[in-house]
C-alpha positions as CSV (number, residue, x, y, z in Angstrom):
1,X,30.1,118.8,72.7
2,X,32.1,122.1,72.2
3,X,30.7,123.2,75.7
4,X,31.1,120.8,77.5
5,X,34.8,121.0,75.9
6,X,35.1,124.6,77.1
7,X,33.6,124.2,80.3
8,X,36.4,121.1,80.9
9,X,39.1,123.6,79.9
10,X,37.8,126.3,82.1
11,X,37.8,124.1,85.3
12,X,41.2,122.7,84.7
13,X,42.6,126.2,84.9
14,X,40.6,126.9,87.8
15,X,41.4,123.8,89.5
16,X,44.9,125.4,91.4
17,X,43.1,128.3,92.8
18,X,41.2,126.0,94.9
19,X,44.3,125.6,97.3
20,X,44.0,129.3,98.0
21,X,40.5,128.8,99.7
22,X,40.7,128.0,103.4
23,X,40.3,124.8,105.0
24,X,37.1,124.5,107.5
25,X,39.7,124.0,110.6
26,X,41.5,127.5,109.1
27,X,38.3,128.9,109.1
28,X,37.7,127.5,113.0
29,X,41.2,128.8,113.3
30,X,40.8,132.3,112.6
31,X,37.2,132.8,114.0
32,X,39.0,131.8,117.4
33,X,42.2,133.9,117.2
34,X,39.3,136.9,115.9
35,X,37.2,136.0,119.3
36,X,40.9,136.2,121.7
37,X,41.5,139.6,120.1
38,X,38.0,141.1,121.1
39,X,38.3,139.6,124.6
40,X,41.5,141.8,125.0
41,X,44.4,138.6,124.5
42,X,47.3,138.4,122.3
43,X,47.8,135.1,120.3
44,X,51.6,133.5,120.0
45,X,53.3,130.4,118.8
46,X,55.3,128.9,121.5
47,X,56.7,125.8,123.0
48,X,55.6,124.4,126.2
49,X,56.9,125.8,129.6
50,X,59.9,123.3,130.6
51,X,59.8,121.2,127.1
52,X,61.5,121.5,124.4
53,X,59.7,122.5,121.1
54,X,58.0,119.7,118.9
55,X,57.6,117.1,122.4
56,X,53.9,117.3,122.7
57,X,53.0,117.8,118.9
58,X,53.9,119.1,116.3
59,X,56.4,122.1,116.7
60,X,54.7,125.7,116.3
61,X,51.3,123.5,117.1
62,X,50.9,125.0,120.5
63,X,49.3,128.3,120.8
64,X,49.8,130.5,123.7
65,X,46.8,132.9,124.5
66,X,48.3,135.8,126.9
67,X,46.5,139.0,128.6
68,X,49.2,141.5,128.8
69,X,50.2,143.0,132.8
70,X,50.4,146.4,133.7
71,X,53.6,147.2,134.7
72,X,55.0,147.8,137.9
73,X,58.0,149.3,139.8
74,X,56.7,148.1,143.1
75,X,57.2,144.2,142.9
76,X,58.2,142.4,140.0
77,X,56.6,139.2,138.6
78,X,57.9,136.3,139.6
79,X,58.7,134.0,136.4
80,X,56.9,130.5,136.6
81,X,54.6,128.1,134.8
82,X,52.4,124.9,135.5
83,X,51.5,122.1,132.9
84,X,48.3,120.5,133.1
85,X,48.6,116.7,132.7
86,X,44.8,114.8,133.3
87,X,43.2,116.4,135.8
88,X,46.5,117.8,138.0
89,X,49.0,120.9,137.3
90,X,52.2,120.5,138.3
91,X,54.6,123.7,138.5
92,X,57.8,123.8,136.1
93,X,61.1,124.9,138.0
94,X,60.6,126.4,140.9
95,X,57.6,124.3,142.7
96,X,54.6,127.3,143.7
97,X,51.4,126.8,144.5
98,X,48.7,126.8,141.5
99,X,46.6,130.3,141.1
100,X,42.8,129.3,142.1
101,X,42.0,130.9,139.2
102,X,43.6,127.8,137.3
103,X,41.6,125.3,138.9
104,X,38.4,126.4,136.4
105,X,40.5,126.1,133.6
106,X,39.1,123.6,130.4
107,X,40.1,120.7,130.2
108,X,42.0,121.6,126.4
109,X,44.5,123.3,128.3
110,X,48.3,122.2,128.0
111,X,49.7,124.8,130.6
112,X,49.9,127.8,132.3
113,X,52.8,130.8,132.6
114,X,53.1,134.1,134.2
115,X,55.7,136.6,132.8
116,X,57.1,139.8,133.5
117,X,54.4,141.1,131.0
118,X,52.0,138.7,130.7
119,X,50.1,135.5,132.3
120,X,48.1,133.4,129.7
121,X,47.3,129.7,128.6
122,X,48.8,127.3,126.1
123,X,46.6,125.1,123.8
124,X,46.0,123.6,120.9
125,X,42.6,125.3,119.8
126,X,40.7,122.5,121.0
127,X,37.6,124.5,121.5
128,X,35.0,126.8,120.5
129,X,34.6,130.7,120.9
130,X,32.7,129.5,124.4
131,X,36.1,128.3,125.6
132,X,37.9,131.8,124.7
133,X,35.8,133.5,126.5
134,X,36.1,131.1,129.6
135,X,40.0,131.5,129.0
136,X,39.9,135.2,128.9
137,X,37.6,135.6,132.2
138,X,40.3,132.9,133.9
139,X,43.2,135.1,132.9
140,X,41.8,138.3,133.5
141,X,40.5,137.3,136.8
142,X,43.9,136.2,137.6
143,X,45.7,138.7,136.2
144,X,43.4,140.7,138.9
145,X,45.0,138.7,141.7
146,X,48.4,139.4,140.6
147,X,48.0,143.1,140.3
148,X,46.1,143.1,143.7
């Protein structure tokens, strides 16, 4: 009876630590953020292009993966952005063609920017480590186009 006593008090104490462990999702989370870095991309909260933060989810639930630009004196970027609704983009602002690159893009993808510095992808992590690496060849070979 006295162990099973101690062995009650033990896992009471214990008990709060549990919260420190991470969830299977945070888990998914990270090994997907982890998988963006090694394929060269930067990870960001953001909101959506032409939305105001919090209207398609949550606010800060909408991750942007990016590949950063080289920069260049020659031509600037042009600043614009396309959200994907169904199985059509539509561009935000100033109406431009989308990038063929695009067209490949998973279907877990919100929307699309290009940036003076970057050109990436927003998404809700609605994937695997198969769909970074589909994301990361997309952007890089569009980034290729731009710099071409």
């Amino acid at each position: 009876m006295n162990y099973l006593l101690i062995f009650f008090i033990i896992m009471v104490a214990l008990a709060p630590l549990t919260h420190f462990l991470p969830s299977k999702h945070q888990r998914k989370q990270v090994a997907l953020r982890e998988c963006a870095a090694l394929n060269g991309l930067f990870v960001e909260f953001r909101s959506l292009p032409g939305q105001a933060a919090g209207n398609r989810g949550e606010p800060g639930s909408v991750i942007y993966y990016g590949l950063r630009l080289p920069a260049s004196r020659q031509r600037p970027v042009r600043r614009q952005a396309w959200l994907h609704t169904g199985n059509q983009w539509r561009s935000v602002g100033n109406p431009a063609p989308l990038p063929e690159p695009l067209a490949a893009c998973p279907e877990a993808i919100l929307a699309s920017s290009l940036e003076e510095g970057s050109c990436g992808i927003y998404w809700q992590e609605q994937g695997d480590e198969g769909t970074v690496a589909e994301i990361s060849r997309i952007l890089r070979v569009w980034a290729q186009q731009i710099h071409d």
